[in-house]
Structures are given as structure tokens and as C-alpha cells.
C-alpha positions as CSV (number, residue, x, y, z in Angstrom):
1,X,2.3,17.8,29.6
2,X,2.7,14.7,27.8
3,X,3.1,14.1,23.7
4,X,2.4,11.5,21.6
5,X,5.0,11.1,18.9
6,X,5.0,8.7,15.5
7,X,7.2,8.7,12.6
8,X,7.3,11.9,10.8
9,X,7.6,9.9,7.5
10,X,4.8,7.7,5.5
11,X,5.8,3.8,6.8
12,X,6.3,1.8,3.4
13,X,5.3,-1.9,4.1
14,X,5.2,-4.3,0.9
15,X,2.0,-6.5,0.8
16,X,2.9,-9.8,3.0
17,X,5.0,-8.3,5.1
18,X,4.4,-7.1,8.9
19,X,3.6,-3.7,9.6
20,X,5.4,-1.9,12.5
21,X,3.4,1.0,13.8
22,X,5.6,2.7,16.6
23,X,5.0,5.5,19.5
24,X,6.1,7.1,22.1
25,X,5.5,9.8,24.7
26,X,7.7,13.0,25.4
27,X,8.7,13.4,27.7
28,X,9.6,9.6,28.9
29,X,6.5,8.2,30.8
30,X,5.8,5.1,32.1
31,X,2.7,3.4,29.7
32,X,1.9,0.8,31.6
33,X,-1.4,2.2,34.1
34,X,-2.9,3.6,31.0
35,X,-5.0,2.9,28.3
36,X,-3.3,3.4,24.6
37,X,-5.1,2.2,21.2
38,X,-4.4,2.1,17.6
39,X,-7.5,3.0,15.5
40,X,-8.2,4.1,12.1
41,X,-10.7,6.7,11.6
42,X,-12.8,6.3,14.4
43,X,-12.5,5.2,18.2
44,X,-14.5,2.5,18.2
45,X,-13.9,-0.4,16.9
46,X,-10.5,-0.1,17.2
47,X,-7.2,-1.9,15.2
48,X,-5.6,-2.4,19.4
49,X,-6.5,-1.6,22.6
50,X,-3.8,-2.2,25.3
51,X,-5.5,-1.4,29.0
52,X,-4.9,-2.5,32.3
53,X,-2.2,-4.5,31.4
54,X,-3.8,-6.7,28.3
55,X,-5.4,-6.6,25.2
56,X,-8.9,-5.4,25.3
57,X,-9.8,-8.4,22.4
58,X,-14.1,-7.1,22.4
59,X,-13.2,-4.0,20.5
60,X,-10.7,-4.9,17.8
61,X,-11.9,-4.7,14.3
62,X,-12.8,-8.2,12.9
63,X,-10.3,-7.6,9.9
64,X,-7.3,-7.2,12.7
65,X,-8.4,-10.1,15.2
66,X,-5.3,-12.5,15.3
67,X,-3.0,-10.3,13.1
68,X,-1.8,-8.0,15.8
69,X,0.7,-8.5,18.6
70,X,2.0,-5.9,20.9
71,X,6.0,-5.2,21.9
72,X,5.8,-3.7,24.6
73,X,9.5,-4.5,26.3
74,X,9.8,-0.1,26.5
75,X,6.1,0.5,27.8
76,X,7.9,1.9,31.2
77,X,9.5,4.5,29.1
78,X,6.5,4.7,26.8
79,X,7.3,3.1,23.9
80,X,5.1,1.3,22.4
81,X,4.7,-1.0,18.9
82,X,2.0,-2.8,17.3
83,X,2.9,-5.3,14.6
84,X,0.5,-6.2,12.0
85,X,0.7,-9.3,10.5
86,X,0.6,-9.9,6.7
87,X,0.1,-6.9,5.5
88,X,-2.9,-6.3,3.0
89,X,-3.9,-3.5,0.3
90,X,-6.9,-2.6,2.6
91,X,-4.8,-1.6,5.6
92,X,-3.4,1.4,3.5
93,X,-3.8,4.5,5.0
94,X,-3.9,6.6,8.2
95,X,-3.7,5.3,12.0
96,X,-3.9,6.8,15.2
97,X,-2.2,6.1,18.7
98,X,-3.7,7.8,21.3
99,X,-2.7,7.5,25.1
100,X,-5.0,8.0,27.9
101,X,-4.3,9.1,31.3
102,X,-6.6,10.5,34.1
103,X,-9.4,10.5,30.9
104,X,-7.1,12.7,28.8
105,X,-6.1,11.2,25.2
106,X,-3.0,12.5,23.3
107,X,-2.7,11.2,20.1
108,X,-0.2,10.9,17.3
109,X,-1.3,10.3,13.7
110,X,0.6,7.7,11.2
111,X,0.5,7.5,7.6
112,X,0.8,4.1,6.3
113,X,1.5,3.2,2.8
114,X,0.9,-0.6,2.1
115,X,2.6,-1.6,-2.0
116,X,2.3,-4.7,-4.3
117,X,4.6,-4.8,-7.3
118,X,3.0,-6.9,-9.8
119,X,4.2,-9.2,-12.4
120,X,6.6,-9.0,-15.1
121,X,4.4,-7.5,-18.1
122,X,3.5,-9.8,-20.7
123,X,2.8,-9.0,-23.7
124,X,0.6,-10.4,-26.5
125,X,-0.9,-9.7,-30.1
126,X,-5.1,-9.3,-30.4
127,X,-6.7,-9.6,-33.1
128,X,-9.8,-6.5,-33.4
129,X,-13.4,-6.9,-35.1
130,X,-12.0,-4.4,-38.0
131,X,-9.0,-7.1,-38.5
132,X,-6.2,-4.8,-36.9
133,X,-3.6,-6.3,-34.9
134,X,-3.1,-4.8,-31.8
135,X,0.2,-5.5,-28.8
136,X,-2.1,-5.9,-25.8
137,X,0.1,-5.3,-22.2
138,X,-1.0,-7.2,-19.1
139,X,0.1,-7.3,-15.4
140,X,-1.6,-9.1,-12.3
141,X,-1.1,-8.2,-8.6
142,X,-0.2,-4.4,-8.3
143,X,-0.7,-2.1,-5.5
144,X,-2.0,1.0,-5.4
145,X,-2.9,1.7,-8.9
146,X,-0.2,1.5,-11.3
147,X,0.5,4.3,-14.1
148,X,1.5,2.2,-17.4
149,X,2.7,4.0,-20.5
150,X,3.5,2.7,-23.7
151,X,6.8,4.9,-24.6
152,X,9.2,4.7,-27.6
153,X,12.9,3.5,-26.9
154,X,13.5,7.3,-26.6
155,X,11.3,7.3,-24.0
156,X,8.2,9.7,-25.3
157,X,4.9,8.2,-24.1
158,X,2.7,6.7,-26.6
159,X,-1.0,7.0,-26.4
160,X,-2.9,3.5,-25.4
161,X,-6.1,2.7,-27.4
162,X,-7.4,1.5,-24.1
163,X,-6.8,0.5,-21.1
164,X,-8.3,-1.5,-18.3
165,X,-7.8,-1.5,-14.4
166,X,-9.7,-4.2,-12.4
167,X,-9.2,-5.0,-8.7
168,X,-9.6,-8.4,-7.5
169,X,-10.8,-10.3,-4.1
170,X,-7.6,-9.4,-2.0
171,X,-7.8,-5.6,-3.5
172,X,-4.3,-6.2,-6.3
173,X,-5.2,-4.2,-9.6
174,X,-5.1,-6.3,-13.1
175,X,-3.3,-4.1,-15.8
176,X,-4.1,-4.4,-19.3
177,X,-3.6,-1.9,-21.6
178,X,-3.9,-2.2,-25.8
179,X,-1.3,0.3,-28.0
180,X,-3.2,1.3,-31.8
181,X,0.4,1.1,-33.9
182,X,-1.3,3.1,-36.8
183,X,0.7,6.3,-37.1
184,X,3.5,4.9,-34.7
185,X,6.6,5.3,-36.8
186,X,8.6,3.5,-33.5
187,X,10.5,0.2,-34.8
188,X,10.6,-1.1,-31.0
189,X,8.1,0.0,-28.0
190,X,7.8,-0.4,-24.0
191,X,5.2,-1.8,-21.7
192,X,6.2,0.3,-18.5
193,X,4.2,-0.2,-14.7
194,X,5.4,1.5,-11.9
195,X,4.3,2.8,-8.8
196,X,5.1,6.5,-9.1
197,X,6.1,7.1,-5.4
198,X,8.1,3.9,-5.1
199,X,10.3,5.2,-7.8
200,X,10.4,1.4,-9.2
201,X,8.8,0.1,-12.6
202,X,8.6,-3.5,-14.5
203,X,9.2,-3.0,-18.1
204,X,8.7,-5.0,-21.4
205,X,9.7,-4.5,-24.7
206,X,8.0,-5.2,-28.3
207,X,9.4,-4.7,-31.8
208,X,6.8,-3.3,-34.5
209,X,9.1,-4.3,-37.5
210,X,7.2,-6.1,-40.2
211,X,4.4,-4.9,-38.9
């Protein structure tokens, strides 16, 4: 019997950048008499519908109308890829293919992870109600949400006195995060955001002397 197959590893797509969700069946099958769609966690509405030859435009999500096109130049030997324009942070997460034939679906599941590295850290001094000064870190415009450690230049994490993660319109996190230097005995510290699984991080670094 037929399979579907996907990639067996997350796809890693930066925010902006097209998406390409591939599949295939196994063994080699001509795709183009049956009905395949790309959904997320349900059937119906769905991210693509290919049947009878076209796209089937009355059941595609609204937040995919006019970002999808299909490649379908190996549909006789059932392979199959839907590009997704522009990628945003909320098309994160798991997809589906499924392939129909004589009212059998086979499916194939996908694991997408969508990223945003945000902006250089900047950092600033605040001024507190009880007169303390305090280095305040701040980043705009990362995706998913960030870890961000204050850490001496030996690299031991300093606590934060606070720290605030806000998500705006188009679903980027805002970073800001405010370092108490009582009982720091660190002459220079670092801002660090990353995005653990990416194994990349933007750093920025502050001297406490004369402080």
C-alpha cells in the first residue's frame, strides 16, 4: 500500500522567508487523480487542497489565501511541495499532508519551526523610585521566546531584577530585562538573547566601574 513520507527533521524557516513543505509517496505513484491537502490541526479549513487537477481556493484558511503556490513538476511520481509565502510567527508548528485515493487518506506529519532573531541589545541606565540606578537590556523582534541572561565575563548567570516579554501585532516578542548591581562584585557584565535551539545569541556588554 501506499505511504506518505515528510522530512524526518523539524523544517527551520526564518520569519520572511518562504516555507517549503515537501511529500511524497512510497512507493512512486502517480498524484495527479487524487486529492492531497496540507492542513494543520484539523481537515477542514485547510492551509491547500490540490484535487482534480487545481486548487480547491473555498477551503483554504483565510490566513494562507494568496501565500501559497504548489510545485508540482514530480506529481506523476508523487512528489509534491507547497510553498508558503513570507513566513510569519503564527505559522509555527505542525502540518499534515494527507493523500487520498479510492476515499483512503495517508498522511505524513511535518513539524515546522518558524524563528525571528531580534535586534542587537541596547542597553540603557534607569533611574528607580528609591534613587538606584539600574542597566536596563532591551531587544525588539524575536521569535519564539528568547532566554536572556545577564552573565559575568566569566560567564556565570546573574540574576535579573525583572524582566519583561511582550508580543506585538505580527506575534515578535519585545525583551527587556533590568539587572539590580547591589552585591554584583562583576567590573563588566553581558546582555545575552538567544534562541536556545538555534544555537545563535546577540550579545551586549556593560562595565559597572564607578559605579
Amino acid at each position: 500500500s501506499l505511504k506518505v513520507n515528510g522530512p524526518s527533521q523539524p523544517i527551520l524557516v526564518r520569519v520572511g522567508e518562504d516555507i517549503q513543505l515537501t511529500c511524497y509517496l512510497s512507493p512512486k505513484a502517480n498524484a495527479q487523480s487524487m486529492e492531497v491537502r496540507w492542513d494543520r490541526s484539523h481537515r477542514y479549513p485547510a492551509v491547500h487542497v490540490y484535487m482534480d487537477g487545481d486548487h480547491v481556493a473555498g477551503e483554504q484558511m483565510a490566513e494562507y489565501r494568496g501565500r501559497t503556490v504548489l510545485v508540482s513538476d514530480a506529481i506523476d511520481e508523487g512528489r509534491l511541495t507547497l510553498q508558503i509565502l513570507s513566513a510569519r510567527p503564527s505559522d509555527d508548528g505542525q502540518y499534515r499532508c494527507l493523500f487520498e485515493k479510492d476515499d483512503v487518506y495517508q498522511e505524513a506529519s511535518l513539524d515546522l519551526k518558524v524563528v525571528s532573531l531580534g535586534s542587537s541589545p541596547l542597553i540603557t541606565v534607569e533611574g528607580q523610585e528609591d534613587g538606584e540606578m539600574q542597566p536596563m537590556c532591551s531587544s525588539d523582534g524575536w521569535f519564539p521566546q528568547p532566554h536572556v541572561p545577564w552573565r559575568d565575563m566569566e560567564g556565570k548567570t546573574i540574576p535579573s531584577s525583572s524582566q519583561a516579554l511582550t508580543q506585538g501585532s505580527h506575534g515578535l516578542f519585545h525583551v527587556q530585562t533590568l539587572l539590580r548591581v547591589t552585591n554584583i562584585s562583576a567590573v563588566d557584565v553581558t546582555c545575552s538573547i538567544s534562541i536556545p535551539f538555534l544555537g545563535e545569541e546577540k550579545i551586549a556588554t556593560f562595565s559597572l566601574s564607578g559605579w
